[in-house]
C-alpha positions as CSV (number, residue, x, y, z in Angstrom):
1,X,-122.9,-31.4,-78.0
2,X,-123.8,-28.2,-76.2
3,X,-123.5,-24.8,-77.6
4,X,-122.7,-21.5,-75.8
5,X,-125.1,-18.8,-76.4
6,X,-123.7,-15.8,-78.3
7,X,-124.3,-14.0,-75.7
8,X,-121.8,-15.6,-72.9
9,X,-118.8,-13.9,-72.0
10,X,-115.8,-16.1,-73.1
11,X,-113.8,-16.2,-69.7
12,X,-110.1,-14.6,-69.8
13,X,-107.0,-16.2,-68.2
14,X,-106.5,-15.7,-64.3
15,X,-104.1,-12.8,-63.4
16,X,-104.3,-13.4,-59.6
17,X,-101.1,-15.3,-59.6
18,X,-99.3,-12.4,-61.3
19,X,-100.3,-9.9,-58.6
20,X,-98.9,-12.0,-55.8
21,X,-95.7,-12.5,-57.3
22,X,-95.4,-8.8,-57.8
23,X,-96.5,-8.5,-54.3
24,X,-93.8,-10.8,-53.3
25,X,-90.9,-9.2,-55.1
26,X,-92.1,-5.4,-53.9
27,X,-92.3,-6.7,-50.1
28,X,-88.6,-8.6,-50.9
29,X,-87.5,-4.7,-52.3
30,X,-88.7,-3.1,-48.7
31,X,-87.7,-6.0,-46.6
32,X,-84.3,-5.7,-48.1
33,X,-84.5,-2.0,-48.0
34,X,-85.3,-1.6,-44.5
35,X,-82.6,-4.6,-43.6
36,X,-80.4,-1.6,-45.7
37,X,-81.3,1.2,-43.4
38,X,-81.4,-1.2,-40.1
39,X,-77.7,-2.3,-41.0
40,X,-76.6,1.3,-41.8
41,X,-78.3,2.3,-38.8
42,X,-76.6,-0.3,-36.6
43,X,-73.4,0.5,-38.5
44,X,-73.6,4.2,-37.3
45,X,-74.5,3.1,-34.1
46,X,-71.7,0.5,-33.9
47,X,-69.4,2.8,-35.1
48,X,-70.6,5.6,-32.4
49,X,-70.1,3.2,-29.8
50,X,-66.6,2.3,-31.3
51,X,-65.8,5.6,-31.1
52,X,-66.6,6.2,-27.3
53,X,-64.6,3.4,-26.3
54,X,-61.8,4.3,-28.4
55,X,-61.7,7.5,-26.4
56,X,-62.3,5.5,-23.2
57,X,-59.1,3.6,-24.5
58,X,-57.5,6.5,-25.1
59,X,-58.1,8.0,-21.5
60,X,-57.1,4.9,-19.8
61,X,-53.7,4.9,-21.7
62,X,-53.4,8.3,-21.1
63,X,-54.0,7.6,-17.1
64,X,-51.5,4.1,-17.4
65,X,-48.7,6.1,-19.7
66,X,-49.0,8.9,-17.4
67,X,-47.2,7.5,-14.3
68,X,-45.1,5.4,-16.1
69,X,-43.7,8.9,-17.7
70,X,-43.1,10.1,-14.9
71,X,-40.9,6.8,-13.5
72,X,-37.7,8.3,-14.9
73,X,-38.1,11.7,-12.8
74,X,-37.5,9.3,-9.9
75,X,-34.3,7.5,-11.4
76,X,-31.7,9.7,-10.8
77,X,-32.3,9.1,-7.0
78,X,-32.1,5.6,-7.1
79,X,-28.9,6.3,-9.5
80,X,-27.3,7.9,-6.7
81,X,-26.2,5.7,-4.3
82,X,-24.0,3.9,-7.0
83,X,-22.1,6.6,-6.8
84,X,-20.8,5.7,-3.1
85,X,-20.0,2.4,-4.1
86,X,-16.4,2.9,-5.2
87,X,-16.0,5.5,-2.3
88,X,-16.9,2.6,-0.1
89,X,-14.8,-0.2,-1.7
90,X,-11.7,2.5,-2.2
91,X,-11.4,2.7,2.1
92,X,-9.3,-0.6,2.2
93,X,-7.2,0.3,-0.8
94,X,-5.8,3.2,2.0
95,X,-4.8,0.5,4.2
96,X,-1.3,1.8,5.4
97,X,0.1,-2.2,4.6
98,X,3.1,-0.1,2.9
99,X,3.6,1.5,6.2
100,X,4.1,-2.0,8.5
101,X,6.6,-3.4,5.5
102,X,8.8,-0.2,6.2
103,X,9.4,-0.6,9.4
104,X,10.3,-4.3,8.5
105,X,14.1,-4.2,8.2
106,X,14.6,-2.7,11.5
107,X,16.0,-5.3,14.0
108,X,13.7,-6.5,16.5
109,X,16.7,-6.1,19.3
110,X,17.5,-2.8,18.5
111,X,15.9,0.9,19.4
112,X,15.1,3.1,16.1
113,X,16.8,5.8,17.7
114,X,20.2,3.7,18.3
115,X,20.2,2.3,14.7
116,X,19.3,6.2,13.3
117,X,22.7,7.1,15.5
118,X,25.0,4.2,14.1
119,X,24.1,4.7,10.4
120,X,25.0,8.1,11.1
121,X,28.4,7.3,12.5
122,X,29.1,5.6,9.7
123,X,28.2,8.2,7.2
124,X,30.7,10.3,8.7
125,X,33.6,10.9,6.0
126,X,36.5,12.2,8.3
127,X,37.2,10.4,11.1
128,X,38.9,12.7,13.9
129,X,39.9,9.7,15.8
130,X,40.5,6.7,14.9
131,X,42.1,3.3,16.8
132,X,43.9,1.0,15.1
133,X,46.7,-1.6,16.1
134,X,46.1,-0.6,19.6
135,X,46.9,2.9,19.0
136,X,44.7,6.2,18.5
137,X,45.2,8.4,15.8
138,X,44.2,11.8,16.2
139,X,43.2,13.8,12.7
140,X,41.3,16.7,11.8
141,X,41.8,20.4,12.6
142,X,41.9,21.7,16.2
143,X,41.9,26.0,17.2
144,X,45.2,25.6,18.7
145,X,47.9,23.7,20.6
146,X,46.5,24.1,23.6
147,X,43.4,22.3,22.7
148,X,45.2,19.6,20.9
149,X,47.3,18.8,23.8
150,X,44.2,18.6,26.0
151,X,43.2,15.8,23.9
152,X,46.2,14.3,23.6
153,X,46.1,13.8,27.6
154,X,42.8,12.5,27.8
155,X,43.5,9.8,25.7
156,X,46.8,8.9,26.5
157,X,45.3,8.4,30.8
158,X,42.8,5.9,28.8
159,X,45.5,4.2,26.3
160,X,49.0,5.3,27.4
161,X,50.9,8.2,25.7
162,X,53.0,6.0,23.7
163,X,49.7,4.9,22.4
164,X,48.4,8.0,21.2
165,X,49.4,9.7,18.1
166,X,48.3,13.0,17.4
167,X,48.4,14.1,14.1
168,X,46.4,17.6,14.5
169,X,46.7,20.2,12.4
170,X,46.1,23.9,14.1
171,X,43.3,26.4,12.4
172,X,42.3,29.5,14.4
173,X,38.5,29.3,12.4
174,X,38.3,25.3,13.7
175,X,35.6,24.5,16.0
176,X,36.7,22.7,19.6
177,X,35.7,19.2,19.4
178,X,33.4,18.3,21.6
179,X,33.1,14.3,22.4
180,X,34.3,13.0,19.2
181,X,33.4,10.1,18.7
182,X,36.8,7.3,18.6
183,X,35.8,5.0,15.5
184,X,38.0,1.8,15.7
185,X,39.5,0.6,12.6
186,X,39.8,-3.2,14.4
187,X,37.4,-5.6,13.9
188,X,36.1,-8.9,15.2
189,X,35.1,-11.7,12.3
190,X,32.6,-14.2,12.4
191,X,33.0,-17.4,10.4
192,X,29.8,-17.7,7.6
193,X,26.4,-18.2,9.0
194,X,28.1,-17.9,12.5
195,X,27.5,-16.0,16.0
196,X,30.4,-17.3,17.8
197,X,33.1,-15.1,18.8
198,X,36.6,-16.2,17.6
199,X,39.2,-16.2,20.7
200,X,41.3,-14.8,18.2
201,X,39.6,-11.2,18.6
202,X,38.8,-11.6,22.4
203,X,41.9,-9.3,23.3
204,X,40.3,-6.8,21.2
205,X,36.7,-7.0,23.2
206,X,38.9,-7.1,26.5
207,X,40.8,-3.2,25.7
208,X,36.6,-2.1,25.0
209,X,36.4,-3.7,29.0
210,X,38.5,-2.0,30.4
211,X,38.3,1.0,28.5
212,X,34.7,1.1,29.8
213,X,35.6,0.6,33.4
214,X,38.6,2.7,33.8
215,X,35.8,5.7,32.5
216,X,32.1,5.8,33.2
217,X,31.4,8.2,30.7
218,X,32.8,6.5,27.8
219,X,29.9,4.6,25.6
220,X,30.4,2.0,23.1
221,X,28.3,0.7,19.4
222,X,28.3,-2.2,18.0
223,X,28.0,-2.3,14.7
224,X,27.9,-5.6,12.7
225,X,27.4,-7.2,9.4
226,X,27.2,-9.7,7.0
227,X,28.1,-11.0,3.6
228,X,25.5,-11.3,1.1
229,X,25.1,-15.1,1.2
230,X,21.4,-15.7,2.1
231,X,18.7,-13.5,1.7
232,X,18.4,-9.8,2.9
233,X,16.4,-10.8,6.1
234,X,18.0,-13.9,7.0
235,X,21.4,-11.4,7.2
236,X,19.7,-8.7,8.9
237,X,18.7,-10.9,12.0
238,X,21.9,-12.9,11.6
239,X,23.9,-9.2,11.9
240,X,22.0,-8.3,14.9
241,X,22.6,-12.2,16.8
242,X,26.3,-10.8,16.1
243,X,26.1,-7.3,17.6
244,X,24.0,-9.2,20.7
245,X,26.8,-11.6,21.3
246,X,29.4,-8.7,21.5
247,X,27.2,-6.7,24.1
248,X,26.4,-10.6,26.0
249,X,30.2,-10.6,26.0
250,X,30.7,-7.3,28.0
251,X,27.9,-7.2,29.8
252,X,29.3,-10.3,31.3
253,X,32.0,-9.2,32.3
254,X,30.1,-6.6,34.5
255,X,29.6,-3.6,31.8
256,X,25.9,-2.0,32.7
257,X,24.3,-3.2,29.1
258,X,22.8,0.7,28.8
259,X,26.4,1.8,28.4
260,X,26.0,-0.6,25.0
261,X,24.4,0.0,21.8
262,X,23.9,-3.1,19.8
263,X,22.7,-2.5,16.2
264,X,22.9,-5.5,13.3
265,X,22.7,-3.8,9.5
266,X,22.8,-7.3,7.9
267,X,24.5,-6.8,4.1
268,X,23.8,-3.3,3.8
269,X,27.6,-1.5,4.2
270,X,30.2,-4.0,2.6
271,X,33.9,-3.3,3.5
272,X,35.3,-6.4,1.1
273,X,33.8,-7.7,-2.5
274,X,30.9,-10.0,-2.2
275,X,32.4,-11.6,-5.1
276,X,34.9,-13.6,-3.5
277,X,36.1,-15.0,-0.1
278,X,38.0,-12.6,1.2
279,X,35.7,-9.7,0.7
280,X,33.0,-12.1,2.1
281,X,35.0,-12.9,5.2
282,X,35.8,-8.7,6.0
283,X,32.0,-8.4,5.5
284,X,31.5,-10.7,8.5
285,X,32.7,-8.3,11.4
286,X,31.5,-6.6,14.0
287,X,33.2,-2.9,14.4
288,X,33.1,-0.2,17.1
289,X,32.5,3.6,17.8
290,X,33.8,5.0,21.4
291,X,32.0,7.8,22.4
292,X,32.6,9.8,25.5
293,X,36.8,8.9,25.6
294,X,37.7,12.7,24.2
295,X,35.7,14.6,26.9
């Protein structure tokens, strides 16, 4: 067994792993530290460059919005034309259709004019002359005697004088007639639905002959009708067949058929009660105006 001098120094325990480790944690401490200020750094940065595209953002919405803002000021223009649509579309509601249906119940045989100048004959409420039974009736008021009796003579060369019966009354203020028109209470009938002329009434037709013959300036209408059986056009053309077979009839038996107006009114002017059979069967007639016979 040895012995240490006095003299040797006793060694001391070994603090060179102590200094490291405080090495160590003081480099850990600025590692993290820098890391610290690089990431704050790079924040800054990052956040800078978030900034500068936010307001590149920004512009580029500004630029897209803008034109898209400025769409509407275009819209009334394209709103516009809509409002020629229902101008457009309201043209064929002015179609005259109203206008063709009018003209409708005028008879296909007979001049506007003529059947104008019939309804107005019989519209007229006193009738100056009338014939009836074969005999003329003169009414109304005449300026004097002398006028009256010039009638009188006219018709009594057409009809003989014992077939005239004047029944004038004298006013100074009354106007001269002039061409009165001879309305003739006779009529022809038809049977119902029929265009045939009854034998029975051909005497009648054969006076309107010869009464045509014996004086070119005399003209005669025909006026006929029908009862309401049937439907308002079937009895208008039916009326108008009537008034055609009365002309046919005179025409034939050399009458010029321009001395002949024709004109059918269907049901439109009853004489009898549709209601029953006699007013139906006075309904289906065919009367006549003379005009020309009084001068």
């Amino acid at each position: 067994m040895e012995i240490e001098p006095p003299d040797a120094p006793r060694p001391g325990p070994d603090r060179t792993p102590a200094a490291l480790a405080v090495l160590i944690v003081l480099g850990f401490l600025l590692l993290g530290t820098a890391a610290i200020v690089l990431s704050e750094t790079s924040d800054e940065e990052t956040a800078g460059s978030a900034d500068a595209v936010d307001v590149e953002v920004a512009a580029a919405v500004e630029t897209t919005v803008a034109p898209t803002t400025a769409a509407p000021t275009t819209a009334p223009p394209t709103t516009a034309p809509t409002t020629e649509a229902p101008t457009t579309t309201a043209a064929p509601t002015t179609t005259a259709a109203p206008a063709t249906t009018a003209a409708a119940p005028a008879p296909a045989d007979a001049d506007a004019t003529t059947v104008l100048n019939a309804q107005a004959l019989l519209a007229i409420d006193v009738r100056t002359a009338v014939f009836s039974g074969g005999q003329v009736f003169l009414r109304g008021e005449v300026p004097s005697q002398e006028v009256a009796d010039v009638i009188v003579a006219r018709a009594a060369a057409v009809l003989g004088e014992e077939n005239v019966i004047a029944e004038y009354t004298i006013n100074p203020q009354a106007p001269v007639p002039d061409s009165a028109p001879l309305f003739v209470d006779d009529t022809i009938l038809f049977e119902s639905g029929s265009t045939t002329i009854n034998p029975a009434f051909v005497p009648l037709l054969d006076l309107g002959t010869a009464l045509m013959l014996q004086n070119p300036s005399v003209r005669i209408t025909v006026i006929a009708h029908t009862d309401s059986t049937g439907s308002a056009d079937f009895n208008l053309a039916l009326s108008q067949q009537r008034a055609d077979a009365v002309r046919e009839y005179w025409t034939d038996a050399g009458i010029d058929p321009s001395r002949i107006d024709a004109v059918g009114v269907g049901e439109s002017a009853p004489r009898g009660d549709n209601l029953n059979d006699s007013g139906r069967s006075a309904n289906r007639r065919a009367e006549f105006i003379v005009q020309g016979i009084l001068g």
